[in-house]
VOBA-1610 file (N, C-alpha, C; in pm, whole numbers, padded with zeros to 5 digits, always signed):
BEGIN
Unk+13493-04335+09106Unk+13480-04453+09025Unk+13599-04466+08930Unk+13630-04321+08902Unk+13779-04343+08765Unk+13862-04459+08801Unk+13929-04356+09006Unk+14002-04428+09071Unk+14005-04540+09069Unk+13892-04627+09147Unk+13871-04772+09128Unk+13920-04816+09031Unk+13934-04765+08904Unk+13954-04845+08808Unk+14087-04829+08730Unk+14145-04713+08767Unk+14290-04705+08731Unk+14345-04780+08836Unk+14338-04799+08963Unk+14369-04867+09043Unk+14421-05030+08975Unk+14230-05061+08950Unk+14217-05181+08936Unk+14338-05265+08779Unk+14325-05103+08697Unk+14461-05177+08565Unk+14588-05171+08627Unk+14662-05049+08688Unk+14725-05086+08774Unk+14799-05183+08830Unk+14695-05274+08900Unk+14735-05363+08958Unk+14758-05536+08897Unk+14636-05482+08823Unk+14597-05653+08707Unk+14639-05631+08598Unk+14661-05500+08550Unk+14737-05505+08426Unk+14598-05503+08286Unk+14624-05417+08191Unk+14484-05386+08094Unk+14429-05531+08043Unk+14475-05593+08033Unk+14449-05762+08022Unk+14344-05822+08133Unk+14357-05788+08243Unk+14279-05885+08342Unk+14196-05773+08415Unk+14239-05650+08400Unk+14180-05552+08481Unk+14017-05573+08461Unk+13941-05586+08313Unk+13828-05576+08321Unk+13793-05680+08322Unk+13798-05813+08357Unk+13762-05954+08371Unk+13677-05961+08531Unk+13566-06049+08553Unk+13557-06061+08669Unk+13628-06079+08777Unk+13624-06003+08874Unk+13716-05991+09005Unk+13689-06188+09074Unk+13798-06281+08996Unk+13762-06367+09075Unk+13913-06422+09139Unk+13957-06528+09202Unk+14084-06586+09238Unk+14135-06654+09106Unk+14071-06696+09014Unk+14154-06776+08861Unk+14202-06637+08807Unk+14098-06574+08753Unk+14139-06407+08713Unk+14280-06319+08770Unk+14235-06306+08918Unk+14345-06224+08949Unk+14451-06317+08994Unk+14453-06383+09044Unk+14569-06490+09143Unk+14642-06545+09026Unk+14846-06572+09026Unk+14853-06697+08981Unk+14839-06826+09099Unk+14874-06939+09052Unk+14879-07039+09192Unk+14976-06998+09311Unk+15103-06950+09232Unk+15173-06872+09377Unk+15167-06806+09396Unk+15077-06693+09373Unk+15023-06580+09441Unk+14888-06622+09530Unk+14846-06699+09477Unk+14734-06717+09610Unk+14806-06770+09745Unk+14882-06791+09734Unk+14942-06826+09889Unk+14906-06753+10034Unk+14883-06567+10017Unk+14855-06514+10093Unk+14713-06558+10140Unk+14593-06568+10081Unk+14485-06624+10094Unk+14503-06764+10160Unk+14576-06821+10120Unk+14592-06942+10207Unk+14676-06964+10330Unk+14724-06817+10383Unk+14762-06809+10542Unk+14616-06818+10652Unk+14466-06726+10535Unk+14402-06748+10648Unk+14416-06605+10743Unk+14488-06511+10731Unk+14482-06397+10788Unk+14377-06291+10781Unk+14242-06366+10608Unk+14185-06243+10655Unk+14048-06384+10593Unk+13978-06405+10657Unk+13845-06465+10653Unk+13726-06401+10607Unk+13646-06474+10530Unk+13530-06414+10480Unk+13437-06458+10587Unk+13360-06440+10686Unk+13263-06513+10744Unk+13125-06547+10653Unk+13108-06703+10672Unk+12988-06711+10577Unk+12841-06698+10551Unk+12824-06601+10683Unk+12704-06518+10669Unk+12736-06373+10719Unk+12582-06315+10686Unk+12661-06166+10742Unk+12575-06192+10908Unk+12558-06069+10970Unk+12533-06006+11118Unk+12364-05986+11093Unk+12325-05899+11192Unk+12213-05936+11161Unk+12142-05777+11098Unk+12231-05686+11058Unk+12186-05570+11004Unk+12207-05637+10836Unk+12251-05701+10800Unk+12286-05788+10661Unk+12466-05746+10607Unk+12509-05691+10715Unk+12665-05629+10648Unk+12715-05788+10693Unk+12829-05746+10572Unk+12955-05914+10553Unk+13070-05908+10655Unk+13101-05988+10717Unk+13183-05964+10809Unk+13319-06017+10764Unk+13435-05949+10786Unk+13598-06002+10694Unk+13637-06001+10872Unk+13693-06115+10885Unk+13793-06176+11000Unk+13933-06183+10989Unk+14005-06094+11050Unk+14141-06032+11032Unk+14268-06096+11106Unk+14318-06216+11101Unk+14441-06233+11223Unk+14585-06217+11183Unk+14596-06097+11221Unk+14719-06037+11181Unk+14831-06157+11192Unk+14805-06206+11314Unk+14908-06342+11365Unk+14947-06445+11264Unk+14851-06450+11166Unk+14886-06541+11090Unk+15001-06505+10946Unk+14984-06394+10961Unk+15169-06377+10876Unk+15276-06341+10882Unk+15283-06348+11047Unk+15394-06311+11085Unk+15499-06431+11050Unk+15639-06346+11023Unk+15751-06477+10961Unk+15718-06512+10852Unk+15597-06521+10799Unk+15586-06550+10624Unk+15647-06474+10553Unk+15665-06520+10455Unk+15729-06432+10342Unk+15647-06420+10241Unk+15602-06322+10169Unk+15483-06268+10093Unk+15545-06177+10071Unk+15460-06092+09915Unk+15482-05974+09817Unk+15353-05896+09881Unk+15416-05765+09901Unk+15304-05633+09966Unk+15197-05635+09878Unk+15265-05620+09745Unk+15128-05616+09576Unk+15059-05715+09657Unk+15087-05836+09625Unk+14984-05976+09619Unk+14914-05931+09758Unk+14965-05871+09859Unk+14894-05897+09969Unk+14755-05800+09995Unk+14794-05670+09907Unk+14709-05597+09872Unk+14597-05591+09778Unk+14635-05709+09688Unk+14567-05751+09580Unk+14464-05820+09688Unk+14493-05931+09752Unk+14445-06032+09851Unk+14330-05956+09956Unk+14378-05844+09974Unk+14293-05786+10059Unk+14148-05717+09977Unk+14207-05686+09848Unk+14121-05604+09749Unk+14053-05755+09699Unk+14072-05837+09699Unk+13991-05920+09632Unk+13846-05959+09737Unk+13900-05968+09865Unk+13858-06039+10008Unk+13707-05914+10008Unk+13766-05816+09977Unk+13650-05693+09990Unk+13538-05732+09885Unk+13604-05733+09726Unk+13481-05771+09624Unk+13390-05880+09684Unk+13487-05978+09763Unk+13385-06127+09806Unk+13307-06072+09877Unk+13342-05995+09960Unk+13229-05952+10096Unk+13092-05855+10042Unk+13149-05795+09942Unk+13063-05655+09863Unk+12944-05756+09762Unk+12991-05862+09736Unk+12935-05938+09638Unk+12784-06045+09652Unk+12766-05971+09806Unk+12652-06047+09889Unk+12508-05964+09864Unk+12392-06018+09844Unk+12317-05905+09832Unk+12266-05804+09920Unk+12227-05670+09919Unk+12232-05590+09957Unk+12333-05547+10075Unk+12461-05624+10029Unk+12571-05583+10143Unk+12647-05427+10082Unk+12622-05409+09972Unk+12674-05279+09886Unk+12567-05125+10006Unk+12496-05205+10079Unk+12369-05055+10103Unk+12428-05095+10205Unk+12444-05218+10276Unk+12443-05220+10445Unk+12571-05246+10513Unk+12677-05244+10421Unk+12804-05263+10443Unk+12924-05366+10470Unk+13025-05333+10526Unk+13105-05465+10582Unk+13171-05422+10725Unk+13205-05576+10817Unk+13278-05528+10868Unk+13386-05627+10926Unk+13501-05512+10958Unk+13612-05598+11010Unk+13631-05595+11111Unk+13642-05710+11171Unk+13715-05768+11295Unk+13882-05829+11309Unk+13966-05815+11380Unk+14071-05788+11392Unk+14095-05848+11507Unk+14186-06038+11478Unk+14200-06060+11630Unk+14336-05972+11666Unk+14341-05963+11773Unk+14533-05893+11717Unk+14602-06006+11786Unk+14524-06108+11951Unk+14586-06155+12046Unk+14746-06216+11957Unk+14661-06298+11879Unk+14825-06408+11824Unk+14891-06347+11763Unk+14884-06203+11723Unk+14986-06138+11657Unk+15090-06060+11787Unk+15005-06058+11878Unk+15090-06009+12009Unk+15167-06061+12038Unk+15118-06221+12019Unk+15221-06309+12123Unk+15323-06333+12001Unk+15326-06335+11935Unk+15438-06336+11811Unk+15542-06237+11824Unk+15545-06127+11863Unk+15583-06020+11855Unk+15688-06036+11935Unk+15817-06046+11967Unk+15959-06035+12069Unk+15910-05916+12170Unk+15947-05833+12082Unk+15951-05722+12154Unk+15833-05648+12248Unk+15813-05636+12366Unk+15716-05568+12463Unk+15674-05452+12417Unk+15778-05333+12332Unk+15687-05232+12310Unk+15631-05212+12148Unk+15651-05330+12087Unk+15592-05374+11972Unk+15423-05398+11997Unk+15470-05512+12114Unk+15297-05542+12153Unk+15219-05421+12235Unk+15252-05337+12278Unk+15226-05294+12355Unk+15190-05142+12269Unk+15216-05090+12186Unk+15164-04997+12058Unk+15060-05115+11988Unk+15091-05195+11964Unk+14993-05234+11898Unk+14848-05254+12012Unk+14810-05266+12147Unk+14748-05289+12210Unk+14661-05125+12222Unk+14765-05018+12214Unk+14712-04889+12232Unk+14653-04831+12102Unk+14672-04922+12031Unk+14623-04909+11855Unk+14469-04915+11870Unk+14432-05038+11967Unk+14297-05067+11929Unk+14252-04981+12040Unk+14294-04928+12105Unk+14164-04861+12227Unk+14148-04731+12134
//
């Protein structure tokens, strides 16, 4: 729990760190940009064990230009949304990962082709 939370000043800084985890809070307007590629989706219900499901398309940032922080921030925020469902804290989350359009993006054959041996 420390972790979490040195993490969390860290990243937001002792000012915003203990404020609710929301997008006004942590995001400025050009930092939400990563959220608005769309690379990682909240689905708006969960499955049927009650876990939240986060929808992953790598494809969608390829060639963008984005900050690693913000994108990590983006990902850490995407989790609170999913965690923030009830009893999704007991029954979990999960991710799905298209990779296809990030394949076809990719030039190189043995780019796609590690990434294909990634998921088996």
């Amino acid at each position: 729990m420390v972790l979490y939370w040195k993490l969390r000043v860290c990243d937001l800084g002792m000012e915003k760190a203990f404020l609710t985890y929301t997008i006004q809070n942590c995001f400025t307007k050009e930092q939400i940009q990563p959220l608005n590629f769309g690379f990682l989706r909240l689905v708006p219900v969960t499955d049927l064990y009650g876990r939240s499901i986060i929808f992953v398309e790598v494809g969608r940032i390829h060639g963008k230009a984005y900050d690693a922080n913000i994108m990590k921030r983006s990902i850490f925020y995407m989790c609170h949304a999913a965690l923030d469902r009830p009893n999704v804290e007991k029954n979990g989350v999960i991710f799905i990962f298209y990779m296809k359009t990030a394949i076809q993006k990719y030039s190189k054959p043995e780019i796609a082709y590690h990434l294909l041996n990634t998921m088996n």
